[in-house]
C-alpha positions in Angstrom: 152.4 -86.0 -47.3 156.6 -86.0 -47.3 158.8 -84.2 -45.5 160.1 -84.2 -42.3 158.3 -83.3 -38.9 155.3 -85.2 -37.1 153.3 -82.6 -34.3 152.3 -79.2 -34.7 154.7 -77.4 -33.1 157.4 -79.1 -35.7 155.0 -77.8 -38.5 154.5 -74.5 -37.1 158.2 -74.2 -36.9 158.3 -75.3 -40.8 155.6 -72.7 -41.4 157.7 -70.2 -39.9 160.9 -71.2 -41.6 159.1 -71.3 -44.5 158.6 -66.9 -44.4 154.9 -67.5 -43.0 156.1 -65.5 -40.0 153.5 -62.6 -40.4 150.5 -64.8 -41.1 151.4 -66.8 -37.8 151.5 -64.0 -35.8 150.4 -65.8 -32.0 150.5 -69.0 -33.3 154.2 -69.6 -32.8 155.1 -72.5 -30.5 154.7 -70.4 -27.1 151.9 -68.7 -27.3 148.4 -69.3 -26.1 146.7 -69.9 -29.8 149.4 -72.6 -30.4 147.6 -75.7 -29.0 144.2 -74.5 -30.9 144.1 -76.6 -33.9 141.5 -75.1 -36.0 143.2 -71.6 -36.4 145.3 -74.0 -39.5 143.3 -75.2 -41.6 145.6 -77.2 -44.8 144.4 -77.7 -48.0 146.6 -80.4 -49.7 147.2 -81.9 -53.0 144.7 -79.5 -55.2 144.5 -77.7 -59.0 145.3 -74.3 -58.4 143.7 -71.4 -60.2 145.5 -68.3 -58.9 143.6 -65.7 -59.9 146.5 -64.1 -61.8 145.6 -65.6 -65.4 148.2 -68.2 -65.0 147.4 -71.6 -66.8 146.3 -74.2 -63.9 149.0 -75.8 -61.3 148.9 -79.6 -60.3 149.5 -80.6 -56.7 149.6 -77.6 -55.0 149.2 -77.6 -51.0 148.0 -73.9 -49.6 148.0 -73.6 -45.7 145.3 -71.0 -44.3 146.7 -69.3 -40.4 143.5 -67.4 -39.3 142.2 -65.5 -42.3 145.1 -65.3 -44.0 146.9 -67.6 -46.5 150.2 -68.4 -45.1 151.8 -70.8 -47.6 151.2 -71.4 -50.8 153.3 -74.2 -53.2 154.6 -78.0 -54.5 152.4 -80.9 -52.0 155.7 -82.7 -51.2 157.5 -79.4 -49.4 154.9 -80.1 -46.7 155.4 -82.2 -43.6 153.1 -83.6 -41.4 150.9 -80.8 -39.8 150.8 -82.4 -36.2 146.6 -82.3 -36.0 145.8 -78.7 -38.2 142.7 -79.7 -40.3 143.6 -81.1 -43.5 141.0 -80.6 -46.6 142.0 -83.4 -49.3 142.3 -81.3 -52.5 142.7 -84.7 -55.0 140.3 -84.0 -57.9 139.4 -80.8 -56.7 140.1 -77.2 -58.3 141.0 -74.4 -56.0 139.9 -70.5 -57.2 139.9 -67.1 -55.0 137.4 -66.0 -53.7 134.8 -64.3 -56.3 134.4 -60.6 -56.4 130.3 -58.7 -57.5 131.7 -55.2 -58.9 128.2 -54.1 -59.2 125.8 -55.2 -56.5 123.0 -53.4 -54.7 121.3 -53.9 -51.5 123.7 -55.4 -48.7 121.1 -54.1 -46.2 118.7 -56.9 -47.3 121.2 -59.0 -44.5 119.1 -62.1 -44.1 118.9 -62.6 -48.5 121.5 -60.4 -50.1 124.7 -61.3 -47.5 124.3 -65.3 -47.3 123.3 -65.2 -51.0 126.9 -64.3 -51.9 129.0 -66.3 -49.7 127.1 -69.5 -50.4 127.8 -69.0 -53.8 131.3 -67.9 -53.7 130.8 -64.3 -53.8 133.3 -63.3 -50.5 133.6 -59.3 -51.7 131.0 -57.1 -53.4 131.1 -53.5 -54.6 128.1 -51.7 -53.6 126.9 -49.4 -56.0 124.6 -47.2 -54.0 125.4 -46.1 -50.7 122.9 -45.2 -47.9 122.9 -45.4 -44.0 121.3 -48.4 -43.8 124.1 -50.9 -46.4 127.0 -48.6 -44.9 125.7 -50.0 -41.0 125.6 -53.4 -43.0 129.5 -53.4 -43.6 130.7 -52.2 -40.4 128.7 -54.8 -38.3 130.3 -57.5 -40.7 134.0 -55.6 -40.4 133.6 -55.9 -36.8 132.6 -59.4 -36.8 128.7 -59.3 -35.8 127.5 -60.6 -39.3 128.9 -63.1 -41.7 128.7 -61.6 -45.1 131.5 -60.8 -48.0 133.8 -57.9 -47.7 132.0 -54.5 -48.8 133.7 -51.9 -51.0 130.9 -49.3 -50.6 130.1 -46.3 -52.9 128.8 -42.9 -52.6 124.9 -42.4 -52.9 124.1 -41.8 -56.7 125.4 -38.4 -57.5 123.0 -37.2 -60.6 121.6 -33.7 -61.9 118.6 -31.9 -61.2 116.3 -34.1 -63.3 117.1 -37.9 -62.5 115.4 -41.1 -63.2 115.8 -41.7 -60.0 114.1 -41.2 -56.7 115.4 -40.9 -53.1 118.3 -41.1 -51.5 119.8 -39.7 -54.8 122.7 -36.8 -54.3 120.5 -34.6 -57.5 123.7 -31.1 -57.8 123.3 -28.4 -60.2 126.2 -26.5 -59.1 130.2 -27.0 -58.8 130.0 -25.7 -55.8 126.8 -28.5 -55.0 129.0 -31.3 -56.8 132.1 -29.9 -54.7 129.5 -30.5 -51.2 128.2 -33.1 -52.1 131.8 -35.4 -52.5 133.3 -33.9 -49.4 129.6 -35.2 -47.2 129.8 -38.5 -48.8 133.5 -39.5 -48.0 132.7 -38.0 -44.2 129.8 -40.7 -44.0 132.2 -43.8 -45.4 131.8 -43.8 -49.4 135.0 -45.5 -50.5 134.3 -44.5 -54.2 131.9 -41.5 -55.6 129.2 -43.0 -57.9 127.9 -40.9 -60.8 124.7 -41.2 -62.6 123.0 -40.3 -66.4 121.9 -37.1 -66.1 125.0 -35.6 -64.2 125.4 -31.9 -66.1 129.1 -31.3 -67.2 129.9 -28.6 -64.9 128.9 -30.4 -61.9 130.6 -33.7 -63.3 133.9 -31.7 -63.6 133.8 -30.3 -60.2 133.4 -34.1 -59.0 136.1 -34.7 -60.5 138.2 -32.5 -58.8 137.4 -32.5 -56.1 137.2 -36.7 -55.6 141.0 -36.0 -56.6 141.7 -33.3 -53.7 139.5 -35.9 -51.3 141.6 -39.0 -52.4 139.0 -40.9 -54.5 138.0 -42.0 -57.4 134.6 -41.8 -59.1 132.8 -44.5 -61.2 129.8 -45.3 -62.4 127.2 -44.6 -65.4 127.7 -42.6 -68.8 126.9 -39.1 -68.4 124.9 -38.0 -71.1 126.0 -34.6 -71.9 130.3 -35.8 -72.0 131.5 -38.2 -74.3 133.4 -41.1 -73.2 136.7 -40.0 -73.7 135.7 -36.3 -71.8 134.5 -38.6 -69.0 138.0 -41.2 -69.5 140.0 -37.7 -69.3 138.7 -36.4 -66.2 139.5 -39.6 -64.1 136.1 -41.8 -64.6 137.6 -44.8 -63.6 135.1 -47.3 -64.4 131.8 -46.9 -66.9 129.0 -49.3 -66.0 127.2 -51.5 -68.3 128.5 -50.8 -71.6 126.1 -47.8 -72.0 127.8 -45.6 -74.8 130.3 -48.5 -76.3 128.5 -48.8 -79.4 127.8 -45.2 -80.1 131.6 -44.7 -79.5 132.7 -47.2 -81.5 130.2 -45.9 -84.6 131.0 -44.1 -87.4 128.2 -41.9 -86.4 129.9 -41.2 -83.0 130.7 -37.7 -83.5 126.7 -36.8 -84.7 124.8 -39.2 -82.1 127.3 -37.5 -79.4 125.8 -34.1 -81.0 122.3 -34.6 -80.6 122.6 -35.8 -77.2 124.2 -32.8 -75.9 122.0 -30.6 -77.4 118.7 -32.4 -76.3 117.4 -31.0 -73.1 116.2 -33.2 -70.2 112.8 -33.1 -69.8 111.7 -32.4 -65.8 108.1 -33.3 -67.0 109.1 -36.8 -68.3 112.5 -37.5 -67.6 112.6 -41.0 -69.1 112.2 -39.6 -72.6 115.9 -38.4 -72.8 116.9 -42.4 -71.6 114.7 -43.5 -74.3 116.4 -41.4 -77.1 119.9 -42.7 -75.8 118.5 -46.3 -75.7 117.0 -45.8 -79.1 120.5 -44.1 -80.5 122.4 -47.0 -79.2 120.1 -49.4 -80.5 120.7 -47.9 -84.1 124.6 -47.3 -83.8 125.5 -51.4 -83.6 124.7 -50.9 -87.4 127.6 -48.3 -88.0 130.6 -50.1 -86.3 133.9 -48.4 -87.5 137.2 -50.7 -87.0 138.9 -47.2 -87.1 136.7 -45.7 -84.2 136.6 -48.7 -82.2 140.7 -48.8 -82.4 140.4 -45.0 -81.7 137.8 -45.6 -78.4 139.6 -48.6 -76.8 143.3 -47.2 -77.0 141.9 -44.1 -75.1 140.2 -46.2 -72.7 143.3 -48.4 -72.3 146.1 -45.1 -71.8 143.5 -43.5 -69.4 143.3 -46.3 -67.2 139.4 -46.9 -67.4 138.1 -50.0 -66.9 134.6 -51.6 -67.5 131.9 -53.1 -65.7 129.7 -54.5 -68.5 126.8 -56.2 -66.5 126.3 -58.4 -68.7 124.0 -60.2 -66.9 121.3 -57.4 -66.4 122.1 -56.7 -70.0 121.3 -60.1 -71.2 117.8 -60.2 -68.7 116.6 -56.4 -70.1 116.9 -57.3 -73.6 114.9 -60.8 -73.7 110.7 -60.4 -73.5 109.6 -59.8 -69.7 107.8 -63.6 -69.1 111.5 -65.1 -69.9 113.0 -65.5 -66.7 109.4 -64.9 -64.3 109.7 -68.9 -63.4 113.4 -69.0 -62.6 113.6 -71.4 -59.5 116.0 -68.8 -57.8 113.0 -67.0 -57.2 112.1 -68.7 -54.0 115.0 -66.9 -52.5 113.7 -63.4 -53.3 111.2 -61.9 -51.2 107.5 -61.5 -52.6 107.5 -57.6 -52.4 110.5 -57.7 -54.3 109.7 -60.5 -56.7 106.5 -57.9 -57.7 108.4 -55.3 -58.4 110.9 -57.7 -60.4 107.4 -58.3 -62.6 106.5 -54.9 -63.1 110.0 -53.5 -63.6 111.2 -55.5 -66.7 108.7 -54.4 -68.5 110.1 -50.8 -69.1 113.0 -52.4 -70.6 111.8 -55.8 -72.2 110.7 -56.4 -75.5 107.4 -56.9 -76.8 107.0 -57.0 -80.6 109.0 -59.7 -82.5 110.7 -56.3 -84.3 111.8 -55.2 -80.7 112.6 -58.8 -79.6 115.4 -58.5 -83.0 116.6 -55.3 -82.8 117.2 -56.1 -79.1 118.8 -58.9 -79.7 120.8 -57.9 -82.5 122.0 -55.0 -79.5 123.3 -57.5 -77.2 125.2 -59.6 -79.6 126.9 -56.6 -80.7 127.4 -55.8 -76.9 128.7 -59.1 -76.4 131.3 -58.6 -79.9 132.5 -55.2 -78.5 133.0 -56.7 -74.7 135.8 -59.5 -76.5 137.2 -56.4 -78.8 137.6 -54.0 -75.5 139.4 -57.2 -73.6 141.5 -57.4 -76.6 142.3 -54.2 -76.8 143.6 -54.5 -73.5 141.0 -52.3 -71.7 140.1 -53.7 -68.2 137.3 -55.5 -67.3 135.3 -56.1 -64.4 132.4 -58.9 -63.8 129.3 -57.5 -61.6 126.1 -58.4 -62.0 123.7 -55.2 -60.8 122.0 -57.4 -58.5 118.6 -57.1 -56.7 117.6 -55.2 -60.2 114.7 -57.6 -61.8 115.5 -61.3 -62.4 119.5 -60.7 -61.2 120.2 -63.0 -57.9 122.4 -62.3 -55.8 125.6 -64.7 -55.6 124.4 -67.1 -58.4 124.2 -64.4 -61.2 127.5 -63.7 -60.9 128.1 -67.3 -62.0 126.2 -66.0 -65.3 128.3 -63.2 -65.5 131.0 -65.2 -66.1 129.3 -67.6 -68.7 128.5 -64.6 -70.3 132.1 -63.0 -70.9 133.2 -66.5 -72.0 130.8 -66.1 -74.7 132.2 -62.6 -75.4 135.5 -64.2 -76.1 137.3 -64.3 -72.9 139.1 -67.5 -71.6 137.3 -69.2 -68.7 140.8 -68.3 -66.8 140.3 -64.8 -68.1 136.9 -64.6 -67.3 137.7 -65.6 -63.2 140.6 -63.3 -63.5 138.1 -60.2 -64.0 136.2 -61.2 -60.9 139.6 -62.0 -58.7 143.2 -60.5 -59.7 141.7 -57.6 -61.7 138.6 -57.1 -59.1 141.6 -56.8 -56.5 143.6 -54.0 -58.8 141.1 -52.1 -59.8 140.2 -52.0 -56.1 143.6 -51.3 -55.1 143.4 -54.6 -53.1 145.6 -56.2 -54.5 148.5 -56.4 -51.8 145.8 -58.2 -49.6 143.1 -59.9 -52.0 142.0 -61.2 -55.3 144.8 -64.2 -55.6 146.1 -66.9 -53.6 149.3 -66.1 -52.2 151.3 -65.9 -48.9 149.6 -63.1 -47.1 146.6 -62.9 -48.8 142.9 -63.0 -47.3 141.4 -66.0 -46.7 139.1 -66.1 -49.4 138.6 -69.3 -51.4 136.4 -71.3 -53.4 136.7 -75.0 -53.5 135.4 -76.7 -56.5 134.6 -80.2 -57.3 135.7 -79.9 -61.1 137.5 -77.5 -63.0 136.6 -74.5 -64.5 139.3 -73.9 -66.6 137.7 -76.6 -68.8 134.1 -74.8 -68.3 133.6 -71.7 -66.9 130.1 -73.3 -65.7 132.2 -75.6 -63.5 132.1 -72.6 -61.4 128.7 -73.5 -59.8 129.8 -76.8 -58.4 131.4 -75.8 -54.9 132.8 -78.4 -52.4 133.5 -75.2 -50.0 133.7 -71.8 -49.2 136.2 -70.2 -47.2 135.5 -66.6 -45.4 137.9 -63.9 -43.9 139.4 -68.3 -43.2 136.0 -69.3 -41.7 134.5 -73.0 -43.9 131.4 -73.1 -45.5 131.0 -76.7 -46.7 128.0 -77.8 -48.6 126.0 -78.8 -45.4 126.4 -74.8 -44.1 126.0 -73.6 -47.6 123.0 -75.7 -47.9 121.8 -74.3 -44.6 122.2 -70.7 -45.3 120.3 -70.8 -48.2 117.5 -72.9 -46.5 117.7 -69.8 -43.8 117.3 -67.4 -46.8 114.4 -69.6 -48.8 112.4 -69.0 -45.1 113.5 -65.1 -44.6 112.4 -64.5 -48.2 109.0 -66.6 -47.7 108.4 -64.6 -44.4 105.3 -62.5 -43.9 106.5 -58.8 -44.6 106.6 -56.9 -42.2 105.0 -53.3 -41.8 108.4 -51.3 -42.6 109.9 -52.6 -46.4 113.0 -51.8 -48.1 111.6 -49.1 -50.2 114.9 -48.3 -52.0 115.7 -52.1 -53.2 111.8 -51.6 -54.4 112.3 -49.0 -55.9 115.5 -50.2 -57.4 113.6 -53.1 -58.6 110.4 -51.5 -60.1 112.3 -49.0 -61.6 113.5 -52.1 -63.8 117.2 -49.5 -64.6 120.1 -50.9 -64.5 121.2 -49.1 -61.9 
């Protein structure tokens, strides 16, 4: 490396000069951290993909203080770092840290949490909260647990019938919807999560009142408001792609119609699902230029984003024995793994009419995920883990083969589960790209992504909150998880990831 300077205290100094001042907060030449040379850890003469959607950078250095990035720029500014560890970067593609903005079941601590990091996944955002996955995140916040930084939703907020069983939030009232916000935020929701079968009254109170509380609400289509009713009162993500098609049909107005005006069923609540399935299934045959202009303008001024899943989507609409001998199944425990089987086959195909129709649906899915990220509506990569066949960590490298398919760049593809995970999050001060004063959050990978997206599975290192994870950890983690999942179970199982699972929803 050029440049002047040989010891540490010459580079800390540099660092310093250099407007890393914040990052090196008790590491300045003086204080007691100085001499420890492992809180700098240097990264040096690597392709850089930011995170922002910027093409790829040549030669770029990036110095890590702690668990924040302190520099970041051209390999010859940097002078000898007197002893910090040095990671050669020659040949090697640097990315942020990967974002899941649809996972479930943190509280699975020995499968779900090491999962993610040794794939790359250093945040998640949790799409059902409970006591157990909120404990999760504050033992890793306070430094008892090594797992990936938690945004955590409310628990599933959804009407008097539901598909759903417990701990859903099930309000009939505004003044239940009204309660029901104001308890979660009190126990730690960051976000309120809204389900299917939320009624319109009680979906406009939470609403409001997530605006007078300070949050936001996200989550799944409610049946009985359109889209753009939802987009108008703040919804600021949909999950899935549920609805996109029927929107962007020339039938939108008349499927939208019966919909509202079908009851839900207490007695068999799934039949009002199955309608909506079926509906959807038929409106990929009545595509309208003019109402899909019309949908993803609204989306765009309202500032609603989506989460399309496509990875549960892609695993709900093949026939149930297609994935039941994925290797990654030695990580999932055997409870879970049963319910897996039995859950996919409310979803999957069975005839070769169904196994068509279903996937003539996810093509179109795919078609309308490229026309959305066109159309300049944002776009966030989650997976819906722990629901049948999607692994945790891994499937989020799916996701992003799957919205390069749709049409996105691979650089565009990273960008929804880095820069725009970060923005939508309202992170983006602190995470989602590398920069001075970011988290230290990184993925290290042995060839470049930018070139193909399924690049993204070949990981030299991890970096953590600016802890290492190189391949011998990573490799032991997931040995550690292979035995947890292969454990006897014990008397007490997760019966909400169970039910999760057997449900087969995406959820």
């Amino acid at each position: 490396m050029a440049g002047a300077g040989s010891n540490r205290r010459e580079f800390l100094r540099w660092l310093a000069a250099s407007g890393a001042g914040v990052a090196l907060a008790g590491l300045l030449p003086g204080s007691a951290a100085a001499s420890a040379a492992e809180e700098i850890l240097v990264i040096t003469h690597v392709t850089l993909i930011d995170g922002t959607g910027s093409a790829p950078r040549r030669d770029v250095s990036v110095v890590l203080v702690g668990d924040r990035i302190a520099w970041v720029g051209n390999s010859a500014q940097v002078p000898e770092t007197g002893g910090a560890r040095e990671i050669d970067g020659r040949g090697k593609f640097l990315i942020p840290g990967l974002w899941d903005m649809h996972t479930h079941g943190a509280d699975l601590e020995e499968i779900v949490l090491p999962s993610h990091l040794a794939y790359g996944v250093t945040g998640a955002r949790e799409m059902w909260g409970y006591a157990e996955n909120r404990a999760t995140r504050d033992k890793i916040e306070r430094g008892e647990l090594l797992g990936p930084r938690l945004v955590m939703g409310s628990g599933i907020v959804d009407g008097p019938v539901t598909l759903l069983g417990p701990p859903v939030l099930q309000v009939s009232t505004e003044a239940e919807a009204r309660a029901v916000v104001r308890a979660e935020k009190a126990a730690g929701a960051e976000f309120v999560k809204v389900y299917s079968y939320l009624g319109p009254e009680a979906a406009r109170a939470v609403a409001d009142e997530v605006h007078e509380q300070g949050l936001r609400f996200s989550g799944h289509w409610p049946y009985k408001l359109s889209h753009f009713e939802a987009s108008d009162l703040g919804q600021h993500s949909f999950e899935h792609f549920f609805g996109v098609s029927v929107h962007c049909s020339s039938r939108r107005d008349e499927i939208i119609a019966k919909l509202k005006s079908t009851p839900f069923d207490p007695a068999a609540p799934r039949d009002f699902f199955n309608l909506a399935r079926r509906l959807e299934f038929e409106s990929v045959s009545t595509y309208s230029p003019n109402a899909a202009w019309t949908y993803f303008n609204r989306m765009r001024r309202n500032g609603t984003w989506h989460s399309p899943t496509l990875t549960i989507n892609r695993i709900v609409t093949q026939p149930a024995e297609t994935h039941k001998q994925d290797p990654r199944l030695k990580y999932v425990p055997a409870d879970i793994r049963e319910s897996w089987a039995m859950g996919i086959e409310r979803f999957a195909p069975k005839t070769s009419a169904e196994i068509a129709l279903h996937e003539r649906y996810y093509q179109e899915t795919l078609r309308l995920v490229g026309a959305a990220h066109d159309a300049g509506v944002g776009l966030i990569g989650g997976t819906d883990c722990l629901n049948p066949y999607t692994f945790p960590g891994s499937g989020l490298h799916e996701e992003l083969a799957f919205l390069v398919e749709a049409g996105l760049s691979p650089v565009q593809a990273l960008k929804t589960v880095t820069g725009d995970a970060a923005k939508f999050l309202g992170r983006e001060r602190t995470s989602g790209t590398i920069a001075a004063g970011k988290e230290a959050d990184l993925v290290l990978l042995d060839a470049n992504p930018a070139a193909d997206i399924r690049n993204i599975a070949k990981i030299d290192l991890v970096v953590t909150r600016g802890r290492v994870l190189d391949k011998p950890a990573r490799r032991r983690m997931l040995d550690d998880v292979e035995t947890a999942a292969n454990r006897p179970p014990a008397a007490a199982t997760n019966t909400r990831i169970q039910s999760l699972a057997r449900r087969g929803c995406c959820c």
